[in-house]
C-alpha positions in Angstrom: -120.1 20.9 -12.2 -121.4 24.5 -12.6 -119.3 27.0 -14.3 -117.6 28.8 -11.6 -116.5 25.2 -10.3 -115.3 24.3 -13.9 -113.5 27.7 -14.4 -111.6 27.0 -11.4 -110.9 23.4 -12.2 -109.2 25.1 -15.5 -106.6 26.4 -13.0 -104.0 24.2 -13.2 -100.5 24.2 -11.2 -97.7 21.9 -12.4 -95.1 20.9 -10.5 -92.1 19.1 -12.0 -90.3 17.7 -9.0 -89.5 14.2 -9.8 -91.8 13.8 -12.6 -94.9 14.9 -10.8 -97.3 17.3 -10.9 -99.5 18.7 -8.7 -103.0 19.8 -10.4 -105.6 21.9 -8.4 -109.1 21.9 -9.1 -110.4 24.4 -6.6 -110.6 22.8 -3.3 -108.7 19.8 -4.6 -105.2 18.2 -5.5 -104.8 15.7 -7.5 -100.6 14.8 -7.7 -99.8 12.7 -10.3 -96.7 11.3 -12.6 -96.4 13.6 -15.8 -97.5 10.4 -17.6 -100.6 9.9 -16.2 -103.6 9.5 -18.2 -106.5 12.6 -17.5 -109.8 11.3 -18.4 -111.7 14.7 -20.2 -115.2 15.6 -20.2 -115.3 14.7 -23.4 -114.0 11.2 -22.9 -110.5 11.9 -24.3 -107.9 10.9 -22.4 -104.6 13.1 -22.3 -101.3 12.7 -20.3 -101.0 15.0 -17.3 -97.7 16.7 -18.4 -100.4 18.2 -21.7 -103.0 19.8 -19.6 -103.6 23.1 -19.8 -106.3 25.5 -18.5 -108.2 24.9 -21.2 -108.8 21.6 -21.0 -112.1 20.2 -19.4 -110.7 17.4 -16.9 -114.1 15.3 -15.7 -114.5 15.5 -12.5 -115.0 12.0 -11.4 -111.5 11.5 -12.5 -110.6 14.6 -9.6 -112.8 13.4 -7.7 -110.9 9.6 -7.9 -107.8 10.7 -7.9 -107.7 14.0 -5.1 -105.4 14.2 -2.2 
């Protein structure tokens, strides 16, 4: 993913209704439970509820997981 993609993918947009969120990663949407597991690009996994702009989600995990 080249920067401006992954600078993009930092944006993230949480949405608490009923213990979801809805994440964007520029053209995509990934809507999850708050306790999902988001694999990083460093192998890491953290729960979706923990992301924050600064963390480098991998993108086969958007790509898996988009709406």
């Amino acid at each position: 993913v080249d920067g401006e993609e992954r600078e993009e993918i930092r944006k993230i947009v949480e949405n608490y209704k009923n213990n979801r969120i809805i994440m964007e990663f520029g053209d995509y949407k990934v809507d999850c439970e708050e306790n999902t597991d988001v694999l990083l690009s460093d192998g890491k996994y953290k729960k979706a509820k923990n992301i924050t702009e600064n963390d480098d989600v991998d993108a086969s995990w958007i790509l898996n997981n988009k709406k």
